[in-house]
N, C-alpha and C positions, 0 to 999 in steps of 0.2 A: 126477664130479670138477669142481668150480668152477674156472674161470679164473684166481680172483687165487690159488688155491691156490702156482703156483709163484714168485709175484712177491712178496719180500720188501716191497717199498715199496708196494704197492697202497695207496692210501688206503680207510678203513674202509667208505666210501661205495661201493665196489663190493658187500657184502654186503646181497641182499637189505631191505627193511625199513629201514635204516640211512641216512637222509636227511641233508639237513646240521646242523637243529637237534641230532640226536640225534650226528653228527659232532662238534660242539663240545662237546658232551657228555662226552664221552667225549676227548677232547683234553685237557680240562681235568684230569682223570683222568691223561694223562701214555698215554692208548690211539692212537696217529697211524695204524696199519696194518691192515690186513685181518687181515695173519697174528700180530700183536701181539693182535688181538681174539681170536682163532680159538686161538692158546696157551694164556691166559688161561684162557678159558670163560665164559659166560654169567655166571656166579653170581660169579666172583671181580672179572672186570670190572665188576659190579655194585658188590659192596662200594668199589675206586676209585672210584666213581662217589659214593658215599656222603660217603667220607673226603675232598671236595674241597667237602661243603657243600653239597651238592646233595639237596635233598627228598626222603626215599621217595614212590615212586609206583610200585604194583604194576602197571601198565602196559608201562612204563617197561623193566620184570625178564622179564616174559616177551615181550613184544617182542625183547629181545637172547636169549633161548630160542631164538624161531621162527628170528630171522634167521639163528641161526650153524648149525641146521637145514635153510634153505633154504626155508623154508616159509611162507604169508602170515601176520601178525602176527596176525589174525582168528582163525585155524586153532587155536588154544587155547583145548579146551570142557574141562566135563566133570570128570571125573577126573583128567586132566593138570593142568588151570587148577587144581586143589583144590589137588593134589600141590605145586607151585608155589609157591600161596596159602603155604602152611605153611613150604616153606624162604623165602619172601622174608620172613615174619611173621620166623620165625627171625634171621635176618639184618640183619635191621631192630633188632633186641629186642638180638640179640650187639653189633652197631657204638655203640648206645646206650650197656649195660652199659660199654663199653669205651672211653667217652669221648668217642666221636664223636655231636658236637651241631651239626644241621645251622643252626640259629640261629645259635650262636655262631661257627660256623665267618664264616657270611655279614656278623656285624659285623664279626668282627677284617679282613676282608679289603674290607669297604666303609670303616675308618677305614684302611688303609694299610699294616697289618700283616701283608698276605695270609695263606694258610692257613697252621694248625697243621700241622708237618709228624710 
């Protein structure tokens, strides 16, 4: 059992892997907790992460895998990393169809507009 498991406020930076760039990250997202991230799950916090403008980058997707695993972000070979591969293609290809343009999202919110909500 991880430590920030009983601390509702943890910040998300106590989770393995989860440094500060990838902390703001995931802020912007509207993610500020350990246990906010850990509810979630890997894949749904991802899409947040999507819908605020934010680039795919399959890195990015299983990194938040290993972390909420416990495991170094490295540690995804193989079969797993494939598996992966295919729901983040997924997920990437779904947020598209469905409107979310990480381009546009980044002008309207570098003219002042901030994001689509």
């Amino acid at each position: 059992m991880m430590t920030d498991a009983l601390d509702d406020t943890a910040p998300v930076t106590v989770i393995r892997n989860i440094g500060p760039a990838q902390a703001e990250v995931l802020a912007r997202a509207g993610i500020h907790t350990a246990r906010a991230l850990r509810d979630l799950g890997a894949h749904e916090a991802y899409r947040a992460i999507l819908k605020t403008g934010t680039a795919p980058h399959f890195i990015m997707y299983y990194v938040l895998h290993m972390a909420l695993q416990g495991r170094p972000w490295n540690d995804c070979k193989g079969a797993e990393k494939d598996a992966l591969r295919v729901q983040f293609d997924a997920l990437k290809t779904g947020e598209a169809k469905a409107g979310n343009n990480p381009d546009l999202e980044k002008l309207l919110n570098t003219i002042g507009t901030g994001l689509r909500r």
